[in-house]
C-alpha positions in Angstrom: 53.1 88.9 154.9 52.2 91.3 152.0 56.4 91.8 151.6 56.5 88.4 151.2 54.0 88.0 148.6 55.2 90.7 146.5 58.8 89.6 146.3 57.6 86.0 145.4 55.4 87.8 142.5 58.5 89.4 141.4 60.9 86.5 142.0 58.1 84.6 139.6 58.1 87.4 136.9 62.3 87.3 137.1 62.5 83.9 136.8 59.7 83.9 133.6 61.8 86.7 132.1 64.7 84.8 132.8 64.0 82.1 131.1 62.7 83.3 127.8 65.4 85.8 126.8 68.3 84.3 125.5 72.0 85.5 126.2 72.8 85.2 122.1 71.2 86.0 119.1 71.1 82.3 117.3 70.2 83.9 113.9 73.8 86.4 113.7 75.3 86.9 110.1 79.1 86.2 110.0 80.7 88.5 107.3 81.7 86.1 105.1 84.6 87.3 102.5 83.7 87.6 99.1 86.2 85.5 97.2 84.6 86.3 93.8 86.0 89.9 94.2 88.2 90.9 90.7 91.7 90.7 90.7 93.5 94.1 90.8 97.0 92.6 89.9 96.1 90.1 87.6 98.3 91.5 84.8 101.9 91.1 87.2 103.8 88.2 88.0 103.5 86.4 91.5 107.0 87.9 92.5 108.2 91.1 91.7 111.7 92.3 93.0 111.4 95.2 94.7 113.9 98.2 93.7 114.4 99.9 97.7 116.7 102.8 96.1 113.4 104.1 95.1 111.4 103.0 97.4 113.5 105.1 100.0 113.0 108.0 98.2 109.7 107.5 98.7 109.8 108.0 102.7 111.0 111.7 102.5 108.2 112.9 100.7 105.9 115.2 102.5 101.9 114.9 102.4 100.5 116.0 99.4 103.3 115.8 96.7 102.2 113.5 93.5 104.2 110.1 93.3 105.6 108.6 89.8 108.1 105.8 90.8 108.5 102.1 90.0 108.7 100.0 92.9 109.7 96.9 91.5 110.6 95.5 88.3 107.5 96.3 85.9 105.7 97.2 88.7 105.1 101.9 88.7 102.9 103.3 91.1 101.4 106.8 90.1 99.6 108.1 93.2 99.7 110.7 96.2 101.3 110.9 99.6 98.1 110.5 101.9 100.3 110.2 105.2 103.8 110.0 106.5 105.4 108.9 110.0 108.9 109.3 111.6 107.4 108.4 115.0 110.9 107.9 115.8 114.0 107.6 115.0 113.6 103.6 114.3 110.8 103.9 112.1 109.4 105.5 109.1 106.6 105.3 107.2 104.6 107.2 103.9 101.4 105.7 102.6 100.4 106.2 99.0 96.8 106.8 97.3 97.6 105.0 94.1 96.1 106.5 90.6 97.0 103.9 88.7 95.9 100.8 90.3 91.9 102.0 90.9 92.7 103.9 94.2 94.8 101.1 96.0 96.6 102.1 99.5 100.3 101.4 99.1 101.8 101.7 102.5 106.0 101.0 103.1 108.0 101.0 105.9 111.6 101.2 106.8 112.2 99.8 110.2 115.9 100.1 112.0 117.1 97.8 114.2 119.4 98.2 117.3 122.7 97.4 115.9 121.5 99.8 112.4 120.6 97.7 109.9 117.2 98.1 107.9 114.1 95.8 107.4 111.6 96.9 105.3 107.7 96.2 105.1 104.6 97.1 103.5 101.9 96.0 100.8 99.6 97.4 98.5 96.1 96.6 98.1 92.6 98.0 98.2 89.3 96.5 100.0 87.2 96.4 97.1 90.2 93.6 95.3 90.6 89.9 96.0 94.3 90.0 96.1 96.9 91.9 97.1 100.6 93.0 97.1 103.2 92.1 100.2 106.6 93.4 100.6 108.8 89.9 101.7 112.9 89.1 101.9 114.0 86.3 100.6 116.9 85.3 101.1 119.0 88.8 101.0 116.5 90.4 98.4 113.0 91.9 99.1 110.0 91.5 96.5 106.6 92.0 96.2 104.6 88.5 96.7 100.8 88.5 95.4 98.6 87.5 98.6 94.4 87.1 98.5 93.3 90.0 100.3 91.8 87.4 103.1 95.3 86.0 103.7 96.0 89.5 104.7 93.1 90.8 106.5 90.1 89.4 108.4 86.4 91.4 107.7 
């Protein structure tokens, strides 16, 4: 009898506890983007063509070595290698720490295909901007399309 009482105690003090917790915190803060963030490319075009003879160039330097290049028309890029990949033998990658544009990541990839042909990616762009750069063909050509940074990514 005294079993039975206690478990019917504890049942009762389950069941209270039960009932006034709550599986989700009601009051959670989304991260909401900040869309009044400045403009870090405001002074180029919406389309840039991309000029991939240099931009290949790019992918052989090693970590470390200081980067003066123009990646598309009226677009240079003065920065430092921060990383490079040749994971394999389909694709390579560097990634760029950019001086001139307030410490913007520039990252560009060459990525082969089965039957050897190219396709290239990449963008350049830096949290603390609204917008961003992104490396797209059209047609036959590649260029650099301006993006908002939340088009891109999700905080």
């Amino acid at each position: 009898m005294k079993i039975l009482k206690k478990s019917a105690v504890v049942a009762a003090l389950l069941a209270v506890s039960f009932l006034q917790s709550s599986a989700q915190d009601s009051n959670v803060k989304l991260n909401e983007p900040n869309y009044n963030k400045a403009k870090l490319f405001s002074d180029l075009p919406d389309k840039l063509n991309l000029e991939l003879t240099n931009l290949e160039t790019l992918l052989d330097l090693s970590v470390g070595t200081q980067v003066s290049a123009i990646v598309a028309t009226g677009f240079p890029l003065k920065g430092i290698v921060v990383s490079r990949s040749k994971a394999d033998a389909f694709v390579k990658t560097v990634v760029i720490k950019s001086h001139s544009r307030q410490g913007a990541t520039f990252t560009f990839s060459r990525i082969t295909k089965n039957d050897g042909s190219f396709f290239y990616t990449g963008r350049i762009m830096s949290k603390d901007s609204g917008d961003a750069l992104e490396i797209v063909k059209e047609g036959t050509v590649y260029v650099m399309r301006k993006k908002g940074l939340y088009d891109l990514i999700n905080e």
